[in-house]
C-alpha positions as CSV (number, residue, x, y, z in Angstrom):
1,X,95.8,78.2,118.7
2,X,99.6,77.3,118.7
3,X,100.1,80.5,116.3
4,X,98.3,82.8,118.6
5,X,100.2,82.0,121.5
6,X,103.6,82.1,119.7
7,X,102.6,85.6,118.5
8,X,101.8,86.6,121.7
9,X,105.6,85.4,123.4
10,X,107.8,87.9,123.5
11,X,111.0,88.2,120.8
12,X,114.5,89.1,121.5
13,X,116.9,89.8,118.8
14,X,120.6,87.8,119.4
15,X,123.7,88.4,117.5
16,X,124.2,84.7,116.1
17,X,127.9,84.8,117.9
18,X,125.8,85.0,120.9
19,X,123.7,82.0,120.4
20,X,124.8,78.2,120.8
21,X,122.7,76.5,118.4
22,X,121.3,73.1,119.2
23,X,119.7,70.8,116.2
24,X,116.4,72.2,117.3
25,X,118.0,75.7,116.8
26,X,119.2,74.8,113.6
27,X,115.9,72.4,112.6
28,X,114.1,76.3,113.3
29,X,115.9,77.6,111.2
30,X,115.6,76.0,108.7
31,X,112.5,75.2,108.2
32,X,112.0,79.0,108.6
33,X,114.4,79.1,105.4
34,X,112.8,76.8,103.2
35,X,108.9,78.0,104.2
36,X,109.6,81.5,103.1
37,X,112.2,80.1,100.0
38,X,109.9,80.9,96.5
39,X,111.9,77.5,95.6
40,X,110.0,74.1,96.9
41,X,111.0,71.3,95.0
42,X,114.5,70.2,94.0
43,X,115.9,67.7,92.0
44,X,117.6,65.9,94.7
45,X,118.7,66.5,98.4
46,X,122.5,67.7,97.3
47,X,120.3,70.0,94.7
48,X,118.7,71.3,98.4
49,X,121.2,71.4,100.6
50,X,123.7,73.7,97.5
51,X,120.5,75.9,97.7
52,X,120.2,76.2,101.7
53,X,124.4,77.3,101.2
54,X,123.9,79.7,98.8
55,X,121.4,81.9,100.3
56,X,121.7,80.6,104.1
57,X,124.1,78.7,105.4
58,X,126.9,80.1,104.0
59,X,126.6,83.6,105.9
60,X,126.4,81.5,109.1
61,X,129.7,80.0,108.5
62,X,131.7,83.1,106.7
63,X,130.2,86.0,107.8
64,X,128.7,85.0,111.2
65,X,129.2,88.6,112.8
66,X,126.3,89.8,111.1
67,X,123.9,87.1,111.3
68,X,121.1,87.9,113.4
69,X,118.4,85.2,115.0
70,X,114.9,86.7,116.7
71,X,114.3,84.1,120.0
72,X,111.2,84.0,121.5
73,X,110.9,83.6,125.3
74,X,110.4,79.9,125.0
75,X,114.0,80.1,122.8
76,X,111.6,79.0,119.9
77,X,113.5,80.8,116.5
78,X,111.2,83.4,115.6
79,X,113.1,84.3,112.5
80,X,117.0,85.4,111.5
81,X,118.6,87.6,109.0
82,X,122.1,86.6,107.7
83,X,124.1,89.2,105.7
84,X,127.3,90.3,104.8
85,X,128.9,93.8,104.6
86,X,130.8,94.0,100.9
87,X,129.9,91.0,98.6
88,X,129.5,92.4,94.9
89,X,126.0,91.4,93.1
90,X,126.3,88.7,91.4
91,X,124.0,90.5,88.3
92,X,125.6,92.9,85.8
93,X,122.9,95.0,86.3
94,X,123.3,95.9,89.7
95,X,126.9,96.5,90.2
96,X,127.0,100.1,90.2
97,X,124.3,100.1,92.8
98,X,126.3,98.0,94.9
99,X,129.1,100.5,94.9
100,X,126.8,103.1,97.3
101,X,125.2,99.8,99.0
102,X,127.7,97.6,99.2
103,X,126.2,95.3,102.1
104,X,123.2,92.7,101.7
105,X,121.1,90.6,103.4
106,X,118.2,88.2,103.7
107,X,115.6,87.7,106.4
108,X,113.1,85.3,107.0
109,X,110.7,85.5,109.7
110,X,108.2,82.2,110.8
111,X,104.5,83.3,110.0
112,X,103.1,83.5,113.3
113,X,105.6,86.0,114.3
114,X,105.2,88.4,111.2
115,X,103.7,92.3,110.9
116,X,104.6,92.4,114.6
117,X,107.8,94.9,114.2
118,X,110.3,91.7,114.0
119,X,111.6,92.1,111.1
120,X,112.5,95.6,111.4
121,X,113.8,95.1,114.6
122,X,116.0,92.8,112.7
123,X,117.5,95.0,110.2
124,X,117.7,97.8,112.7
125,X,120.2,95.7,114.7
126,X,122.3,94.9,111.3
127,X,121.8,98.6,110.5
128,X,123.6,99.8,113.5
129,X,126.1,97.7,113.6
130,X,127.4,97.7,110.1
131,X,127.6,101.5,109.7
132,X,129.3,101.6,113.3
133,X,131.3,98.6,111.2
134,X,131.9,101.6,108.3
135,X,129.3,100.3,105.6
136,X,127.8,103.1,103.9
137,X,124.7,101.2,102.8
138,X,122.9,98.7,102.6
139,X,121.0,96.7,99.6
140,X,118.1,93.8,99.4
141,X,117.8,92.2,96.2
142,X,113.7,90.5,95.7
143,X,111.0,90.3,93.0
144,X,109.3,93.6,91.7
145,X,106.2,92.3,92.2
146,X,106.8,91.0,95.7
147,X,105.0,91.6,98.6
148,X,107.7,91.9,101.0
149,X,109.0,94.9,98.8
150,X,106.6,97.5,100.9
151,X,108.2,95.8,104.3
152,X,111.6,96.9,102.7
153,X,110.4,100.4,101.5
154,X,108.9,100.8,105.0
155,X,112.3,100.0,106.8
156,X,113.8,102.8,104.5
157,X,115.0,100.9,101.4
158,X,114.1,101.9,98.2
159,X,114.3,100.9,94.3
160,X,117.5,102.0,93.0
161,X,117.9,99.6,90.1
162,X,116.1,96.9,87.9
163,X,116.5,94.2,85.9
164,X,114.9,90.7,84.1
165,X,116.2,87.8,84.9
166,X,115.3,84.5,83.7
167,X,111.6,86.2,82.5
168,X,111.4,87.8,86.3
169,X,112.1,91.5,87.2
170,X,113.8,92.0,90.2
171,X,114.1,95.3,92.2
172,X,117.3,96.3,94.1
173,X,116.2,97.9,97.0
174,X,119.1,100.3,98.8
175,X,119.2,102.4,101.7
176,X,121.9,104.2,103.1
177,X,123.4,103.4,106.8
């Protein structure tokens, strides 16, 4: 029941400058995080929190202008997207790409509030204001195979590069701003 009701509240997308966090702000998030993470078990809870950096918290604290958090009406986190607008992949075999879409991001929505336009919404916002920002595009990096490659493809990225890594190919997904 609490799912139905949450996807029924409505969702307003913030600028995360906008927002004052408070830990259950921040206990949202990231759950959020490590729900929709592929990695669930680490060897120890400084092994965790170097992981929640590295793909999370990090864009909070250094690139906070285009960090992104979806509030429902109750101020419950729907979901965020943190990104930043020229940070160079760190795989060889995506570097050219990265030169015609140089910004990146990640987003993460909870599952009662997914397939409801959300998400989208999300990289719409970051969309518009990193080409008013002067980005010319914009890149996602995820698993071939993934099912949130069709979301991606559907908010007008699409493969421009590949590559295996550790065993696993990984599509970069671009799309120009």
């Amino acid at each position: 029941m609490a799912e139905t009701h949450a996807a029924a509240l409505p969702v307003v997308i913030r600028r995360w400058q906008d927002v004052t966090p408070t830990q259950t702000t921040t206990r949202e998030l990231d759950q959020i995080f490590f729900e929709s993470s592929n990695t669930k078990t680490f060897a120890s809870d400084e092994a965790r929190a170097a992981f929640r950096e590295r793909w999370f918290g990090r864009y909070l604290k250094q690139y906070p202008e285009w960090a992104y958090v979806a509030l429902s009406a109750d101020g419950s986190v729907a979901g965020y997207l943190v990104a930043a607008l020229d940070e160079p992949s760190a795989i060889d075999a995506f570097t050219a790409a990265t030169e015609t879409y140089p910004a990146h991001l990640h987003i993460n929505l909870a599952p009662a509030y997914r397939s409801r336009g959300i998400g989208a919404s999300l990289i719409e916002a970051f969309a518009s204001d990193a080409k008013r920002a002067g980005a010319k595009g914009a890149h996602v990096v995820t698993s071939a195979d993934a099912r949130n490659v069709r979301f991606y493809e559907r908010a007008g990225f699409a493969p421009r590069a590949r590559a295996v890594i550790n065993g696993s190919e990984l599509v970069f997904l671009g799309r120009a701003l």
